[in-house]
N, C-alpha and C positions, 0 to 999 in steps of 0.2 A: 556406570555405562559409558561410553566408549562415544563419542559426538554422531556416528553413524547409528548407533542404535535408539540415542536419546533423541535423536531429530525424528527418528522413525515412530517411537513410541512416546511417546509420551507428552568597509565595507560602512564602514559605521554610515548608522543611517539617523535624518533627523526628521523631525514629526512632519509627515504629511510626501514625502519624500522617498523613492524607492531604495531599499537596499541597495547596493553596489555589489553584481555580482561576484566582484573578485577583492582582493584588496583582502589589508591584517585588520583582525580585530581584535585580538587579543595576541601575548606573548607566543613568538612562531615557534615551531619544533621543540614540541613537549617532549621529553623521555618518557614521559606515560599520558593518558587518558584515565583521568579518573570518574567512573560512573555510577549516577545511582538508577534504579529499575527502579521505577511505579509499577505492578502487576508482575507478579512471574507466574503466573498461571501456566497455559501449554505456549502460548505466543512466548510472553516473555522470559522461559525457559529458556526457549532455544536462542534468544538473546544474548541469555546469559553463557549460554554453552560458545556462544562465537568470544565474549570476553575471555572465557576463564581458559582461552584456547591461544590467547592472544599475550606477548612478552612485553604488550604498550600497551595493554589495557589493565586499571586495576576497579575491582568490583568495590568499591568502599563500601554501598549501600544498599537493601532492596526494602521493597514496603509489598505486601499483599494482606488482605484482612482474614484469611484461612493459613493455618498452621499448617495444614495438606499441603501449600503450595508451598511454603517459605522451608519446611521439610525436606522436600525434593533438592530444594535449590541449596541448602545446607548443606546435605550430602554430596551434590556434585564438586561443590567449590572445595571441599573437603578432601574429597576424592583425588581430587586433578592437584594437592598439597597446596592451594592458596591459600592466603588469610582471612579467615571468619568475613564476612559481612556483618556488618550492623545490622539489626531489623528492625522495623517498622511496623505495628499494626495497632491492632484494637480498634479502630472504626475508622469509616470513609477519607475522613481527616488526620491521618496518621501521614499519610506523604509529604505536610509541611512540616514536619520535622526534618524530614531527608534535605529539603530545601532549604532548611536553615543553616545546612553545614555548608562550611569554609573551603573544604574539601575535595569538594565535586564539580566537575568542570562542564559535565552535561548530564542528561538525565532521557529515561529511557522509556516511554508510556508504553505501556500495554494493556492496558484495564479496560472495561468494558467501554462502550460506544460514547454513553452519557455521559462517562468523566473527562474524556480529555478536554474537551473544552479548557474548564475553572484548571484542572492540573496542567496543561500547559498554559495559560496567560500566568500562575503561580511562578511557573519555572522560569519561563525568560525575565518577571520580575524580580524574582532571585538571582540574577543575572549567569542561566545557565542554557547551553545550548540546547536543544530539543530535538530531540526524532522520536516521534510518535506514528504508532500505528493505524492503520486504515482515516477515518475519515477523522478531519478535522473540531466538527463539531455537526449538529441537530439543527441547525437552520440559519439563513442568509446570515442572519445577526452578528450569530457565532462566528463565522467564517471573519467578516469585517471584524472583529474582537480578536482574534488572531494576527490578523496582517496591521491592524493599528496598534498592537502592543510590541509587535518586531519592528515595527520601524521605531515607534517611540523609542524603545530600549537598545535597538540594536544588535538585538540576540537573535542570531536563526531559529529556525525551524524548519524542520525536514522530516515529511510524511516519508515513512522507509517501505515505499511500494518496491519490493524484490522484483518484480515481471520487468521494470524497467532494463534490470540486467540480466535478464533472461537471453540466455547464450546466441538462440533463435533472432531476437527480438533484437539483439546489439547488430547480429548481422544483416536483417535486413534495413535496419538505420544506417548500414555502414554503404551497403546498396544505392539507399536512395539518397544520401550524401554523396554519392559517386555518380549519380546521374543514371543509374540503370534504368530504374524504372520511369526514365522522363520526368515530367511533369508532376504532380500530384495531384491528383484528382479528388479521390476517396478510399476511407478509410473506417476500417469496422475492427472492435475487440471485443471483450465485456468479462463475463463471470459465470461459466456454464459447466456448473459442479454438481451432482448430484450430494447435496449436505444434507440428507435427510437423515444418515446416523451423526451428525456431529447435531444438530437443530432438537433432534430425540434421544436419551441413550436409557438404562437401566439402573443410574446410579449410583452403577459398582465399576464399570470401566468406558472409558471415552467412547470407544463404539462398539456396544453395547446389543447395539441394533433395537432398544427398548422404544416407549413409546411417552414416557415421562420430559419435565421441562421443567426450570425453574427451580425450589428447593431440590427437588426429588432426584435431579439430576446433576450431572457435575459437566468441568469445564463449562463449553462454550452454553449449551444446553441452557446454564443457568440462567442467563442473561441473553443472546442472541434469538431466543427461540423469541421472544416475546417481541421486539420488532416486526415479527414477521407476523406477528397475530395483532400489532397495531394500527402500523403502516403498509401502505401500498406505496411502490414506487423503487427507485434501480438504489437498493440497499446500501450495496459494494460496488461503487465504481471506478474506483483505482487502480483496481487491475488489470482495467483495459484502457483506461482514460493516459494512465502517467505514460506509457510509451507512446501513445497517439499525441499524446504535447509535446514527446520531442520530435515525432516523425513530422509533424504539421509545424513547426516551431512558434508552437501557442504565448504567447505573451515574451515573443521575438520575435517582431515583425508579423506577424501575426494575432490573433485572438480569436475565442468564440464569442458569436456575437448573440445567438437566440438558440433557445429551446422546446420541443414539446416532446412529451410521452404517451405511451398507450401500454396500459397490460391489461393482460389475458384474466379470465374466471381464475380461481382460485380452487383446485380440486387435490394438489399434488400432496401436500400434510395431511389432510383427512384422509384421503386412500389409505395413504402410508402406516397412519396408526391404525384405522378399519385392518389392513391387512395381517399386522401384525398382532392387535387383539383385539379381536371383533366384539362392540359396543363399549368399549372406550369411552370413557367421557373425552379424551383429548379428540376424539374421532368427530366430537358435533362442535367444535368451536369453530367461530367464525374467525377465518385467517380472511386477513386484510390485503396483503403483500399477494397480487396475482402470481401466477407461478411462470410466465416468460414476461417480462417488462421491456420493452424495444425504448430508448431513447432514440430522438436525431437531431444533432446540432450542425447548425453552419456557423462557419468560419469569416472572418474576416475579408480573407484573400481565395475565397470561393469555395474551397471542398467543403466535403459535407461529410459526416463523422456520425455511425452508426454503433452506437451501445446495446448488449443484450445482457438483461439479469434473468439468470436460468438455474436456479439450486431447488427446485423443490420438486423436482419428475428424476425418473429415471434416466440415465446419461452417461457417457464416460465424457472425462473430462478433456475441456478445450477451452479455449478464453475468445477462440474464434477471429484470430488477427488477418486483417486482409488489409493490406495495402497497396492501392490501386492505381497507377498514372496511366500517361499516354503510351509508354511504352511497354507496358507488361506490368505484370502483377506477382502479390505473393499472399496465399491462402494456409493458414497453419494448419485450418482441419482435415484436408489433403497432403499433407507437407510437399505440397507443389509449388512450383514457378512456372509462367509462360514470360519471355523476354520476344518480342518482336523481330525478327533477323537473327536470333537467335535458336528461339525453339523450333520446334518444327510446325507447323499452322494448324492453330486447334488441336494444339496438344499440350500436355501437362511434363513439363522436366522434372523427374526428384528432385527435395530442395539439397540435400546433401553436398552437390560440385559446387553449387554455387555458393553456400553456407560457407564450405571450408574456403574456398575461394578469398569469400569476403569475411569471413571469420574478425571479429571486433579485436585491436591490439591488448585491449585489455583483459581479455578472453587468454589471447595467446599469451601472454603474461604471466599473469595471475590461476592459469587454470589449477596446475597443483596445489596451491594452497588452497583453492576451495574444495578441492575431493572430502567428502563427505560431511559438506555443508547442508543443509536443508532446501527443499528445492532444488535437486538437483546443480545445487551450490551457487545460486544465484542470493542465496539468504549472505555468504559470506561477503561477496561483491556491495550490497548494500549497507552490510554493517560497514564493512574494511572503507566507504567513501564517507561515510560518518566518522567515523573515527581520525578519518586523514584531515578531514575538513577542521575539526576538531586541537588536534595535535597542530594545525598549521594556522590556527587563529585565522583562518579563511570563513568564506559563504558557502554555504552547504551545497552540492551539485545540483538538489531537488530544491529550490528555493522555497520562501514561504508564499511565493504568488504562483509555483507552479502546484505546492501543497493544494492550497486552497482551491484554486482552480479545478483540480480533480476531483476533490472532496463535495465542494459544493453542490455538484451533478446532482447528488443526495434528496438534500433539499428541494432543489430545484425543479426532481423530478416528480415528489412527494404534491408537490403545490399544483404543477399541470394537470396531475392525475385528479387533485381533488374540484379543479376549474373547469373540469368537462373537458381535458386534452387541449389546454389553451395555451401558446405558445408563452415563454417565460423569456425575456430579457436576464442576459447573461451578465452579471456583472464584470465590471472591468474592474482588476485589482490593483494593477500597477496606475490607476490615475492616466493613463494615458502614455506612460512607459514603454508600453510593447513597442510601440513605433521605433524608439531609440537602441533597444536592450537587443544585445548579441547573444549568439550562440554559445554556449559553455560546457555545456554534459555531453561528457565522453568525449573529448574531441582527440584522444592520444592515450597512453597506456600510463597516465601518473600514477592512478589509483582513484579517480572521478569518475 
């Protein structure tokens, strides 16, 4: 398959001491990037489709514990006339093998929620770079277990949240770098997806539209659905969170400083499978995870920062981005702009003129190479600044304090929800950093 059809279907730091956003830390300007994959399930497929697409990237490795996935993944590397990967599997702990090799210059998590924790502190102490998927780890703990074993060792890590370089979401960063929208006020995104066939399927194809979880079903199913019958609270915050860190310039002169949450009953999964076959045993369980979760956090230097987790109701999708100052705004679920002296009074402009207008250099750049990326090619944007970062013995553009920061929301929201909506103290990663630390992501069209 063809990268548009597979997307479719299927610096050095010392203990105690922040990273240094810029600077070498390993040999610069690699001829290649060599990588291994933790998980090539559906996530880290399409990973692997950005490598085997790529003339500076070589796939040395992959690990998954189902022969289903590491199949797929055989066949494309095959396909596209690369060289075999090594594989990995037989049980949980099959990845430190991958890590043992000499080989590998970074490493790629994709595995469910509960591993990356242990597989990334594993990897930076193998001394290999890290970009791992969604959330960093399952609780406060975790999170500090991440940022103290990248400073100790000096290896990145870089959560590879894609909305960050969402085409939309660069230009209105580029907007409010430019002073359009004034001041900063406030600011809302979150994760407002109808996943109820990726959470359910029939455990014959991804979406399935079934009503099964766990063995019975495949992909995400397997593993994802049960969070949400655990836990209450904002699941997936990353992909509204990582672009709001760089709009608000969170742990650059900035920080969040408190949190609390509130969600809603929980009706949207039991409909779901009631509807589709009526007396279900999945239809009486009790799901934990309300089905809209509103975080709101304030900021350091005043705005206030509104999260929505919304995957279990009926919906077309949005992430819900609004970014708000004194002079005008930008709302994604309208794809409108009002600019003050500009618009007309109490009305809504397309965001389009002003998009192309301010359209990110990097965008303009790079847009070719990502046509028929994932994500409407914002998947290639995020690999292509991993990879550069990589290749150039540099700091990852998504550091491991902006990682965490977004990740942790996680936890953090989990804890209020169970404290009767009690506001939560936001930790601070960088030890008191932020104050010093500059701007870096995206600021020109290198490939960051």
């Amino acid at each position: 398959m063809e990268r548009r059809n597979f997307i479719k279907n299927s610096t050095l730091a010392v203990a105690g001491l922040s990273i240094l956003p810029t600077g070498t830390l390993f040999a610069k300007n690699k001829d290649k990037v060599r990588l291994g994959y933790i998980g090539v399930g559906a996530r880290g497929m399409s990973h692997i489709s950005e490598g085997v697409l790529r003339d500076d990237v070589e796939v040395v490795a992959i690990c998954d514990t189902q022969e289903s996935s590491l199949k797929i993944c055989r066949e494309f590397i095959a396909k596209h006339g690369r060289v075999p990967a090594k594989e990995y599997t037989g049980n949980i702990d099959a990845y430190k093998g991958l890590l043992d090799r000499k080989d590998i210059d970074a490493v790629i998590i994709a595995t469910p929620w509960q591993f990356h924790h242990q597989q990334a502190i594993d990897a930076m102490n193998a001394g290999k770079y890290v970009g791992c998927e969604v959330i960093a780890g399952l609780t406060v703990k975790e999170h500090w277990d991440i940022v103290n074993t990248s400073e100790r060792t000096g290896i990145p890590y870089m959560t590879l949240e894609n909305v960050c370089y969402r085409r939309d979401v660069m230009a209105a960063l580029n907007m409010l770098r430019a002073g359009v929208f004034g001041e900063l006020v406030h600011l809302e995104g979150g994760y407002q997806h109808d996943l109820r066939e990726v959470l359910f399927n029939n455990g014959k194809q991804y979406y399935g539209g079934g009503v099964e979880y766990g063995t019975k079903a495949l992909s995400e199913a397997q593993w994802r659905t049960q969070f949400n019958i655990d836990r209450d609270g904002d699941l997936y915050p990353t992909h509204g969170a990582g672009p709001i860190i760089n709009y608000a310039k969170i742990n650059r002169g900035n920080r969040f400083t408190n949190l609390v949450s509130f969600s809603s009953k929980a009706r949207g999964l039991a409909n779901y499978v009631e509807s589709k076959s009526p007396g279900h045993p999945n239809a009486k369980l009790d799901y934990k995870n309300g089905d809209v979760t509103t975080t709101l956090i304030s900021c350091a230097n005043g705005e206030t920062v509104m999260l929505t987790h919304d995957v279990h109701l009926p919906r077309p999708y949005s992430l819900g981005f609004r970014v708000q100052g004194t002079n005008g705004l930008w709302m994604d679920v309208n794809k409108s702009i009002h600019i003050e002296g500009k618009s007309k009074p109490h009305t809504w402009d397309p965001v389009k003129e002003w998009f192309d207008k301010y359209d990110h250099p990097l965008w303009k750049k790079y847009e070719k190479e990502a046509v028929g990326a994932g994500h409407g090619g914002m998947d290639w944007f995020v690999f292509n600044a991993f990879v550069q970062a990589v290749k150039q013995g540099k700091q990852t553009p998504i550091d491991v304090y902006d990682s965490v920061t977004m990740s942790v929301i996680a936890p953090l929201s989990t804890k209020s929800l169970k404290e009767g909506n009690k506001t939560q103290e936001f930790p601070d990663f960088t030890r008191g950093k932020w104050k010093e630390r500059t701007i870096d992501f995206a600021l020109d069209d290198s490939g960051f």
